[in-house]
N, C-alpha and C positions, 0 to 999 in steps of 0.2 A: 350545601349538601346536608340533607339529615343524617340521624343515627339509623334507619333504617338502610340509605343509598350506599352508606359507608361498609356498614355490615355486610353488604350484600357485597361488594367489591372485594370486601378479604374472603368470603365465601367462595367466589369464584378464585380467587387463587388456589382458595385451600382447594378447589376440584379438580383446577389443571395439576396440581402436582399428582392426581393419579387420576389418569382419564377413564381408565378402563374400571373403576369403582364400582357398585352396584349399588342401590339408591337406598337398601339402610346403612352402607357406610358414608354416600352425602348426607346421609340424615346426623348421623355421629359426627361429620367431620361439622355441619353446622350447631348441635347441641356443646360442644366441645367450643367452640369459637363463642358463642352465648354464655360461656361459664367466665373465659377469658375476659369478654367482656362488664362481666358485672353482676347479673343473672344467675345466682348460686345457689344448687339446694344443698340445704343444707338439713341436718337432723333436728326431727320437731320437736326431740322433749329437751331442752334445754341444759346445760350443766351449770352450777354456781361460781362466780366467779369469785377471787381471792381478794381480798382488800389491796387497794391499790394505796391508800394513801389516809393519815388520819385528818386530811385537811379536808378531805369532802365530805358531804352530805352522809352524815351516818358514818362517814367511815367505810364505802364500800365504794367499789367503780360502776361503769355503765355498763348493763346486760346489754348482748347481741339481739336482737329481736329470735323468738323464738318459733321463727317460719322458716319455710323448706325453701324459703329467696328471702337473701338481702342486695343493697342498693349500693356496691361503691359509689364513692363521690365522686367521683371520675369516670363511672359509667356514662356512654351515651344514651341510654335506656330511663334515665333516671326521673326524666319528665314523665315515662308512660305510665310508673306504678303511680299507684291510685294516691288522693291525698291523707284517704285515710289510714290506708298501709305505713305512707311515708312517717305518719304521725306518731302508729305504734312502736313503729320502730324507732323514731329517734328520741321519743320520750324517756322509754322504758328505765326504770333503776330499781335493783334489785337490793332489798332492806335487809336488816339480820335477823328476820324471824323469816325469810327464805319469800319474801310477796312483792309484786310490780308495785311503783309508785308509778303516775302518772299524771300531768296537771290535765291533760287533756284529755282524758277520760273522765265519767263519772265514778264515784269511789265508793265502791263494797267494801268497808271496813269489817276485820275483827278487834276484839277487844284488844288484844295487845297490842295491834295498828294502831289504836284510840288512843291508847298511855303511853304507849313506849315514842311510836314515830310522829304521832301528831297528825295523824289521818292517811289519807289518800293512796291507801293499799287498798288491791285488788286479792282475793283468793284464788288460790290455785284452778279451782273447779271452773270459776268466772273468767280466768285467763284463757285455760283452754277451747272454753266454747269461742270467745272472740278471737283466736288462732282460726280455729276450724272454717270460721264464717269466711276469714278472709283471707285464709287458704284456697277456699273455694274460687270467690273473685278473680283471686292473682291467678290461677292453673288457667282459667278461663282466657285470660289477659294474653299471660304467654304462649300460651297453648294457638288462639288466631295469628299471633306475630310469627311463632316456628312457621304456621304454615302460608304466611303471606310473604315472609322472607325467602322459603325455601320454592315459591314458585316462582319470583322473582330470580332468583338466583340459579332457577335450572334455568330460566326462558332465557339471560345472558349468555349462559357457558354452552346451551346448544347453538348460540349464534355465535358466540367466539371459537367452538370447537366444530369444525366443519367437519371432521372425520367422526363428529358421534352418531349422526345418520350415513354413515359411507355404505354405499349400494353398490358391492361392484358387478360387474358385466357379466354377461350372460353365460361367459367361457367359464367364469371359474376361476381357480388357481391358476397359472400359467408355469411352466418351468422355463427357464428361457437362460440364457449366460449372461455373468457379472462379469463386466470388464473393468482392472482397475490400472493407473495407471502408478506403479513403483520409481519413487524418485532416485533413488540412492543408487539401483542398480539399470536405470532408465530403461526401463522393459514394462511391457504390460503382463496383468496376469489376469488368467480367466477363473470362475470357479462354477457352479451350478446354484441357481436362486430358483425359490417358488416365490410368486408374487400374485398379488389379485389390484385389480387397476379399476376407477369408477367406470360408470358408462358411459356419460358424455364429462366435458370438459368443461372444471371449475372458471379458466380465464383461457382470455385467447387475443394474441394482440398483433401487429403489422409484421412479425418475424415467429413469433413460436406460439402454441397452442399447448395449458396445460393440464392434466390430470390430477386427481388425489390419487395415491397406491400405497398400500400395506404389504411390508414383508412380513408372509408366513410364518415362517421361522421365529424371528427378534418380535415382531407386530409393531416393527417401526413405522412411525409416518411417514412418508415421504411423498414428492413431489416429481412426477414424470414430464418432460420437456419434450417436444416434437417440434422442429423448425418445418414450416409450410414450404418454402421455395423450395423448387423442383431441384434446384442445383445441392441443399441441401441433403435431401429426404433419402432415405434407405442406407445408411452408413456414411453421410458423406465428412470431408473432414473436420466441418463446425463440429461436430459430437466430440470426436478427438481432440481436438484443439483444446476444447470449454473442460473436459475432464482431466485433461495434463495441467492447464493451467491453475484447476483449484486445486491439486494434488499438488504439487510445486510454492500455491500459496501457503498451504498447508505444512509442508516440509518446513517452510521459512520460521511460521508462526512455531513452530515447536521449538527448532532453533531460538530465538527470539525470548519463547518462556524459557528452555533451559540456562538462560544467560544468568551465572551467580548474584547479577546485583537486578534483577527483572524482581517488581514485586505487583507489579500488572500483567497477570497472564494473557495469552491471545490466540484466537483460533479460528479455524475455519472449517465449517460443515463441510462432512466425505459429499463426494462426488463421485461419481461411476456410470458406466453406459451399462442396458442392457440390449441383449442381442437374442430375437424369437424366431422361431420359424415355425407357421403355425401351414398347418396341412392345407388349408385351403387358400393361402396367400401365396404367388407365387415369390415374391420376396420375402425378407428377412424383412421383420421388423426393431428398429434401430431406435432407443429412446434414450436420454440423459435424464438422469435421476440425480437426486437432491435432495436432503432429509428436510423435513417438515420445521421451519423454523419461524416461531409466534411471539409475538409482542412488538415491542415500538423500535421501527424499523429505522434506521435514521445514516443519512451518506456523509462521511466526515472528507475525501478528496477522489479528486476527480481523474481521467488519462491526460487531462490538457491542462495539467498545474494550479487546478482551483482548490482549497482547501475550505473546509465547509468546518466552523464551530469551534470550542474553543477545547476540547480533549487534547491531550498530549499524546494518549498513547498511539492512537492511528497514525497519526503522522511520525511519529516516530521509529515505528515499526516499517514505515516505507523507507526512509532514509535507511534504518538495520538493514533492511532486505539489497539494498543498491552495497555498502561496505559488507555484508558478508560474503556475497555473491564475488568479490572481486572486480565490481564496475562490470559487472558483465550482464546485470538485470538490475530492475526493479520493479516492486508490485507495487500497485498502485488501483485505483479507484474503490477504497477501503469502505464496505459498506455492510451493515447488518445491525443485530440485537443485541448493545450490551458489547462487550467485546470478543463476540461468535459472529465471524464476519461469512460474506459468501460472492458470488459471482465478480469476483477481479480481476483487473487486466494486468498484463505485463509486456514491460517496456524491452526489449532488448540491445546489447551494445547493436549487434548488426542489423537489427528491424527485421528479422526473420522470425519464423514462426510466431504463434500466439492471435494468429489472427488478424485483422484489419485494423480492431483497435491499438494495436501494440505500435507506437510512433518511434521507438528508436530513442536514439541521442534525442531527439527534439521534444520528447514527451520528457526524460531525465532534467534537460533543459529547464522545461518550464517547471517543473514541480520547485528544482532547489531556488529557483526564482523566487517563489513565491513563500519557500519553506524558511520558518525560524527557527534554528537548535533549540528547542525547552529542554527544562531538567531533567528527563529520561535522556534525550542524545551526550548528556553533558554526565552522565551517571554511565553509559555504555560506552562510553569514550570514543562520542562515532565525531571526525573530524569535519567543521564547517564548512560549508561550501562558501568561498568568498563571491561575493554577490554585489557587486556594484549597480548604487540606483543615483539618478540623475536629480541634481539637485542643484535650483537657482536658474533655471534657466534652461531651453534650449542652446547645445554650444558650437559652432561652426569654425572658430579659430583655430588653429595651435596654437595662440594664444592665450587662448581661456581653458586650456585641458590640464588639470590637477593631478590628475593620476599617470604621468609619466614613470613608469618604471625605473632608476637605474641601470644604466648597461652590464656594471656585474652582477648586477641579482637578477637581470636577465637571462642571461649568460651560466648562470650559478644554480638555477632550480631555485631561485628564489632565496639563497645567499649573499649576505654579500663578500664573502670570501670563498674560492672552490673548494677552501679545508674543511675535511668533515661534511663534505654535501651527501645528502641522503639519493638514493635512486628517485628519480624522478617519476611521478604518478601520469602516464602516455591518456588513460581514460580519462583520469580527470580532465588533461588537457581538449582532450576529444567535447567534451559536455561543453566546454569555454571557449572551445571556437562556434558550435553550433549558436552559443547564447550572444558572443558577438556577430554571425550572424540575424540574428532575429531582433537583435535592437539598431543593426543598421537597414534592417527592413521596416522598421517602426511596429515590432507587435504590440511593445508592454508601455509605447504613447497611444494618449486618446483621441488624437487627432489623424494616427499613423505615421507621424514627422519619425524621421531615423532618432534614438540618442547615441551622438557621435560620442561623448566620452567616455560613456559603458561601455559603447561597441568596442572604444578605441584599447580601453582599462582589458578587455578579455580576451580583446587580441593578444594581450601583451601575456597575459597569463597562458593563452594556448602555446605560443611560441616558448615562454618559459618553462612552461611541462612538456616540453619538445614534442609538442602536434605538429606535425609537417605541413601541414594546408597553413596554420598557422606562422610557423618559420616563412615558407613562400609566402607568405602574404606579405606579412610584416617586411619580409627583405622589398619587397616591390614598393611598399611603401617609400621604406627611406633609400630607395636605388637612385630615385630622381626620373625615373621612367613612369609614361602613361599610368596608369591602372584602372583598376573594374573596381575596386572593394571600398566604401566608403569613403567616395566622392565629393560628401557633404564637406566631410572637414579636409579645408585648405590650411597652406602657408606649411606644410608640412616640410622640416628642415630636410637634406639631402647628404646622408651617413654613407660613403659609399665601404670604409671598411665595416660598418655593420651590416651591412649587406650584406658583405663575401662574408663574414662569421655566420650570418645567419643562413647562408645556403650553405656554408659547411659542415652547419649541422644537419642542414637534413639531406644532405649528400652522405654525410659516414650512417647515416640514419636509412640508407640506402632508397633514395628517390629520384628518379631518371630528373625528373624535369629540375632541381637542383643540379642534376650533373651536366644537361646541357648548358642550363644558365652561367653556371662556372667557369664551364670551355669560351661562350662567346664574350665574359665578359676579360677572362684572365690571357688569353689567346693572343690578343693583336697588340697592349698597349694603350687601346683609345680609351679606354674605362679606371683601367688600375695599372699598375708597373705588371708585366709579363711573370705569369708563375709557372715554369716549364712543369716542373713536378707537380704542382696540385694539377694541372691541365691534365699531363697524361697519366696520373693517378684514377681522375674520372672519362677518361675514353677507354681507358684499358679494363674500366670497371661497368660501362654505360651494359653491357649486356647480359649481365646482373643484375641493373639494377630495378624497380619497378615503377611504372608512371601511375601517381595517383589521378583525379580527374580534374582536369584543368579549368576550375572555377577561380583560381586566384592566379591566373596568366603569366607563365612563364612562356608560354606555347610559343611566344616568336622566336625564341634560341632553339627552339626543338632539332636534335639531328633524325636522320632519317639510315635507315643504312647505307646509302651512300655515302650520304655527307660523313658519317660517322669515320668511315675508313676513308676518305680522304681526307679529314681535316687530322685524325691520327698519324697520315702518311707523313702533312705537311711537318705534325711536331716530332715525328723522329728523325724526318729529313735533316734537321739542326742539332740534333743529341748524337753526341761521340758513340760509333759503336752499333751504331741503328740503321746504316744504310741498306741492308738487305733484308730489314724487315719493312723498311718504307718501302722498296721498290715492291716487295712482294704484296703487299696493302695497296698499292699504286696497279697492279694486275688484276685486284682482285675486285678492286672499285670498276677499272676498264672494262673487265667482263659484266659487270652488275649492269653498267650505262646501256649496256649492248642491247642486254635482257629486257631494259624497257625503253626503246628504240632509242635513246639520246647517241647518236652515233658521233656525232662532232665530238664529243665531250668523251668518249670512249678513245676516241683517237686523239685527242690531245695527251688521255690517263697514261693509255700505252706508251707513246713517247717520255713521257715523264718516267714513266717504269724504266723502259729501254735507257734511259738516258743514268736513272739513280743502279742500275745492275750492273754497266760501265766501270762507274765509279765504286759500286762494291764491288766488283771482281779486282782493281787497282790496289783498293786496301788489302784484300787477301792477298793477293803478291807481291806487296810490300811484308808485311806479316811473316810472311815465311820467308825471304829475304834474311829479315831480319832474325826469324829463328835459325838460321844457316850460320 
């Protein structure tokens, strides 16, 4: 790149920082930038300079060249000025009877030049006419470069500045409503805008079609967005979605930079809808606006956990956004100019709103997969995601699994004493069942093969941050019973009191299918020694409690309301004290069978009732007997 292509490129910045310029202030802002670079006028008649030192020549320093430009050394320009400018000027030394010495000139001597300095001074009169001559030359020189510079330099910035020919439509101003969406107090607010919009459409791609537009008011730039699909078009809820979502990204991003130890600020361009209704449409016209945002565009992570480059702060700022949020979001696909980011997605704990792109746990998943704490998470004090990756091998034993938890730091929230245990984090356990899901599906092998030890390592952590899917799971694991989850790894030992620990936690955790599981295993004896109390603890609690969705299979203990109230019947029938609440569970099951034709089984319930009301009428007059 030459001095000319260079110039021309600081030119153009210096024009974007004020678009709306008029062309003798380009002209100034490129004369100004020529001075900087080297290109100086300066005053023709010269002043004497003071002795510098007695060790030089005469006793005097080196005069400035006495032209309206001199040459830094370090100008880029410095090959244009002519050679015999350069000459004048670097020869120049000025004597003490006040005359140029120069070897490279010829020498107009005076007498005192003759005696005193020993020749090769020039007189004044002689000085300034070779000024004048090649004053002329140099005006000439820079005079074509200003103006070959400066055509260059508009022909760039009107192609990098699209809105310096903006033509808009035929309509004119428009008045139409801003709609904006308020995070804090989760409302929208409307106000009144004038805008003028171009007339056809700068891009236009497989989803949205868009415009240049200028706010009247501010003479902001901005950028209007139109979704083509019909399902979209005239207010549909993409418009809403996209403009809650960067309002929200935005909310974070402030957050984020007000952080006391933040020295990387971060942001995100306003968003807003506007809403027109123009007399001869019969609809409203519905567009998402976007401020006008230039230069090198660049995507640092992605919705599906890919992180792009080697910056800290984007990714860091997604990780912020998941711990201030409370595990209840995260933003994610971080992308724009510099750190002025725009159009991102968000993840939600529950996978509602935000759109299509918004994956839920499984998007949180894979980001922290893929995510390393750098020295911003480790300066904001955001806590690591443990992240287990497979290493040595595909592993299919119990044999070869290294990352066996402890049963008390299981048990403990990851203690291994219950003293001083902290509340356990239920979201983060949510993210680590999802991520042992998806390495016992083989996402993050290249082959697809499941990694059974990762899978196995985040089961243990879901279950230790008391995930309920993950407790059910895990208890099924070491039950000794069939299962669905992670099939690959065998030889799996057979725990059966960690079983019953671990469905008791997500039984007081309040989880039907734990509470069934409990009943059929504590109930008869064949599993575990008979626990009358934890049993009728969870049937007298089962209609309360709530069934999550049966991907980790407890479902063959399932009660059903029948069974529920007669397998209740069965355990008070044997508890002191409880005979006339079994009989009356035992009526209450007989009417149910009835209800759904099982009639044999209604008239066995009955008899059983009949027979346990007998015996509770016996005890009440025994009872009073006794109170007598």
């Amino acid at each position: 790149m030459n001095a000319l292509e260079t110039l021309v490129d600081e030119i153009k910045a210096e024009l974007l920082a004020g678009p709306e310029v008029s062309l003798p202030e380009r002209v100034r802002y490129l004369r100004e930038l020529l001075v900087r670079e080297g290109v100086v006028p300066i005053a023709s008649e010269p002043a004497q300079m003071e002795p510098r030192s007695n060790s030089m020549v005469g006793g005097y320093g080196r005069k400035r060249s006495s032209m309206p430009f001199h040459v830094h050394r370090n100008s880029p320009f410095k090959d244009e000025i002519s050679l015999e400018t350069r000459q004048w000027v670097h020869f120049q030394r000025l004597c003490k009877h006040g005359h140029w010495h120069g070897t490279a000139h010829p020498a107009h001597l005076c007498n005192k030049c003759v005696s005193d300095c020993g020749g090769g001074a020039w007189t004044r009169t002689k000085v300034r006419d070779k000024e004048n001559q090649l004053i002329k030359s140099e005006r000439k020189r820079i005079s074509s470069l200003l103006k070959q510079a400066m055509h260059i330099a508009l022909h760039k910035y009107r192609k990098s500045n699209p809105y310096m020919n903006f033509k808009p439509s035929q309509k004119g101003e428009m008045t139409a409503e801003k709609i904006v969406y308020d995070v804090p107090s989760k409302e929208w607010n409307t106000t009144p805008i004038t805008i003028m919009i171009e007339e056809t459409s700068f891009a236009k791609g497989s989803m949205r079609e868009c415009w240049r537009m200028i706010e009247s008011q501010t003479q902001s730039r901005c950028v209007a967005k139109k979704y083509m699909k019909d399902e979209h078009a005239n207010g549909g809820e993409i418009y809403w979605i996209d403009t809650k979502m960067q309002a929200v990204a935005k909310y974070y991003a402030e957050e984020f930079s007000k952080h006391p130890e933040c020295w990387d600020t971060v942001d995100f361009i306003e968003a807003y809808m506007i809403r027109a209704k123009e007399e001869t449409e019969p609809k409203e016209t519905v567009l998402s606006i976007e401020h006008y945002l230039d230069g090198n565009y660049v995507k640092h992570n992605n919705n599906s956990g890919y992180c792009f480059g080697s910056k800290n702060t984007p990714q860091a700022f997604t990780h912020f956004s998941w711990v201030q949020s409370d595990g209840d979001l995260m933003i994610v696909d971080i992308q724009g100019v510099g750190e002025l980011y725009t159009d991102p997605q968000i993840h939600t704990r529950d996978g509602a709103d935000f759109g299509e792109g918004n994956l839920g746990l499984t998007g949180m998943a894979l980001f922290f997969h893929s995510h390393v704490c750098n020295h911003i998470c480790q300066t904001f004090n955001l806590k690591p995601f443990d992240v287990h990756h497979e290493i040595g091998g595909v592993k299919s034993s119990w044999d070869d699994i290294r990352s066996v938890i402890p049963t008390s730091k299981l048990l403990n929230g990851g203690l291994a004493t219950s003293e001083g245990a902290l509340p356990v984090d239920q979201k983060t356990g949510e993210i680590h069942m999802v991520t042992a899901q998806l390495h016992a599906a083989g996402r993050f092998s290249e082959d697809g093969r499941p990694h059974v030890e990762s899978a196995f390592h985040h089961l243990q952590l879901a279950a230790m941050y008391d995930n309920i899917p993950g407790l059910l799971c895990l208890a099924r694991m070491y039950s000794g019973f069939d299962r669905e989850f992670l099939l690959d790894l065998t030889g799996v030992p057979e725990k059966r009191d960690l079983c019953i620990i671990l469905l008791q936690k997500a039984f007081r955790l309040g989880n039907r299918e734990a509470c069934c599981a409990l009943v059929g295993l504590c109930s008869d004896g064949a599993y575990t020694p008979i626990d009358r109390v934890l049993v009728l603890d969870c049937l007298r609690s089962w209609p309360d409690t709530v069934s999550e969705p049966k991907d980790f299979l407890w479902a063959n203990f399932a009660l059903t309301p029948l069974s529920h109230k007669t397998t209740l019947a069965k355990m008070l029938e044997f508890t002191p004290g409880c005979m006339q609440e079994a009989a009356d569970l035992y009526n209450e099951a007989a009417e149910e069978a009835m209800s759904v034709g099982k009639g044999s089984m209604a008239t066995k319930l009955f008899m059983k009732a009949e027979e346990l009301q007998g015996l509770a009428d016996a005890e009440e007059e025994d009872e009073e007997e006794e109170e007598k």
